[in-house]
Structure formats: C-alpha cells, structure tokens
C-alpha positions as CSV (number, residue, x, y, z in Angstrom):
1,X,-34.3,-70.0,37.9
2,X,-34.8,-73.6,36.7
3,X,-32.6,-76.8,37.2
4,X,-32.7,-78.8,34.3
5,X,-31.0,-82.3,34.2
6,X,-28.5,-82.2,31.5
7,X,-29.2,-86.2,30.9
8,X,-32.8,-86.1,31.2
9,X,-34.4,-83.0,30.3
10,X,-36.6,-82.3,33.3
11,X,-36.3,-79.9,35.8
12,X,-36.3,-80.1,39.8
13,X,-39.7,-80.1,41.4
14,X,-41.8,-79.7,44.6
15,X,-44.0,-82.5,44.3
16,X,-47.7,-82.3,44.1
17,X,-46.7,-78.3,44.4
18,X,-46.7,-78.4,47.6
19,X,-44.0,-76.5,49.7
20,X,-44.1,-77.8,53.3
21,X,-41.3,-79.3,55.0
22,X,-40.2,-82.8,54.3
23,X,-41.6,-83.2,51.1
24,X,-39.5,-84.3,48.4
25,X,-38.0,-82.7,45.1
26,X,-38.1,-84.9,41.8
27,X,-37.1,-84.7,38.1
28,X,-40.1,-84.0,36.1
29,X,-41.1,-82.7,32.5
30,X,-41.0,-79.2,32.8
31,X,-44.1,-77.1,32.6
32,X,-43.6,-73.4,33.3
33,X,-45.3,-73.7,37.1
34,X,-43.4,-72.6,40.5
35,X,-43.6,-75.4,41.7
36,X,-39.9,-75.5,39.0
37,X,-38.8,-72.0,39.9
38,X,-36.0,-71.8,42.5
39,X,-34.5,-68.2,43.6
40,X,-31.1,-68.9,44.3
41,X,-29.1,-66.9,47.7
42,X,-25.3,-66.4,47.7
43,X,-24.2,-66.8,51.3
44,X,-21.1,-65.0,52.8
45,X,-19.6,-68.8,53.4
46,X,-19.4,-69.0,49.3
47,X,-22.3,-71.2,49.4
48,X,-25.6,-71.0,48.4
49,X,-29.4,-71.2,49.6
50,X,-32.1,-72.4,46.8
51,X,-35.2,-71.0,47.3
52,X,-38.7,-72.3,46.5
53,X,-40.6,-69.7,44.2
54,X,-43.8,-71.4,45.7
55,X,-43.0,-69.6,49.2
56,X,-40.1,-67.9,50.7
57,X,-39.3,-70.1,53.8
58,X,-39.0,-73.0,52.4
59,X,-35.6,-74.2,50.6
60,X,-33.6,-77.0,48.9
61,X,-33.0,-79.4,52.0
62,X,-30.7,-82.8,52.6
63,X,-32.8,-85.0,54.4
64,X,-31.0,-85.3,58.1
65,X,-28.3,-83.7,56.8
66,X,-26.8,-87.0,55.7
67,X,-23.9,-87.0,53.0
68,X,-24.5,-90.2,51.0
69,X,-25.7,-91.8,47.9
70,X,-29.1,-91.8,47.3
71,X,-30.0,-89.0,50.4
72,X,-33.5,-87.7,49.8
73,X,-33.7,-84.2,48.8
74,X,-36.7,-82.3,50.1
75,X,-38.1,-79.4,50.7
76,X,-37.8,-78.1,54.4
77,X,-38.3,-74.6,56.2
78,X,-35.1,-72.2,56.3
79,X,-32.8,-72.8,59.3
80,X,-29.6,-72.2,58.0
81,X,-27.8,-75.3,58.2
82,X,-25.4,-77.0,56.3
83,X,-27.8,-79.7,54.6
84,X,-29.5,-76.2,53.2
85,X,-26.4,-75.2,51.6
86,X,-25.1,-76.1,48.1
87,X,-22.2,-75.0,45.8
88,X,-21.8,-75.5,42.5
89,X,-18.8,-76.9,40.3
90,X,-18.5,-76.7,36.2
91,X,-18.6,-80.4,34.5
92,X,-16.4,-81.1,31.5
C-alpha cells in the first residue's frame, strides 16, 4: 500500500531508504520503490500498525509518543505502543 497526500501528490517515505529506527518519513514524488510501500496490520484494539515494506520490524512511529502539532514521524522498531498505532477517519 501507498499513502498519497491528497493535496500534494507524493507519497510517505523512508528517507534515504533507509529503515532503522529514528529516522524520519517525508512526502516525496512517488517512484515505485519500497522505501513507499507500507503493509498495513489491523490490531484487536481497532487500530492499526503500518509496516515498512523495506523490512518487517520497523513501523510508522510518533516520535516520543508526543500528541502535538508538528510531532516528527519516523520510522522506529516494533514495540507495540501507542505512538505505533494509527486509525483512520473518512474526510468530506
């Protein structure tokens, strides 16, 4: 699965393609690599866990787990918390 911004066009990415921990998503023109690809996990909670296609332990992530405007996302390992959680809600 991709995420495309509806607004701008380009999708979610690892930067430099590189999934290790701490390192940061961004919007960029899309071009077909995994470094774009995300597997998205239902969770029993209703949530749900985005993957990294560029390796399997490594997930969407909410930098400290801070609720904010402008938090970083990254990339982190899997540990099953909140701040590696998302749901997701239809726009008008």
């Amino acid at each position: 699965m991709k995420f495309v911004n509806v607004k701008s066009g380009k999708s979610i990415d690892v930067a430099d393609g590189i999934p290790k921990k701490w390192n940061n998503v961004f919007q960029y023109a899309s071009n077909g690599t995994y470094a774009q690809k995300w597997v998205v996990v239902p969770q029993a909670n209703g949530s749900h866990k985005i993957v990294s296609a560029l390796f399997p332990n490594i997930v969407l992530d909410i930098r400290g787990g801070t609720i904010r405007n402008a938090t970083t996302v990254q990339v982190f390992t899997d540990n099953d918390t909140a701040a590696q959680r998302f749901t997701f809600a239809k726009t008008a």
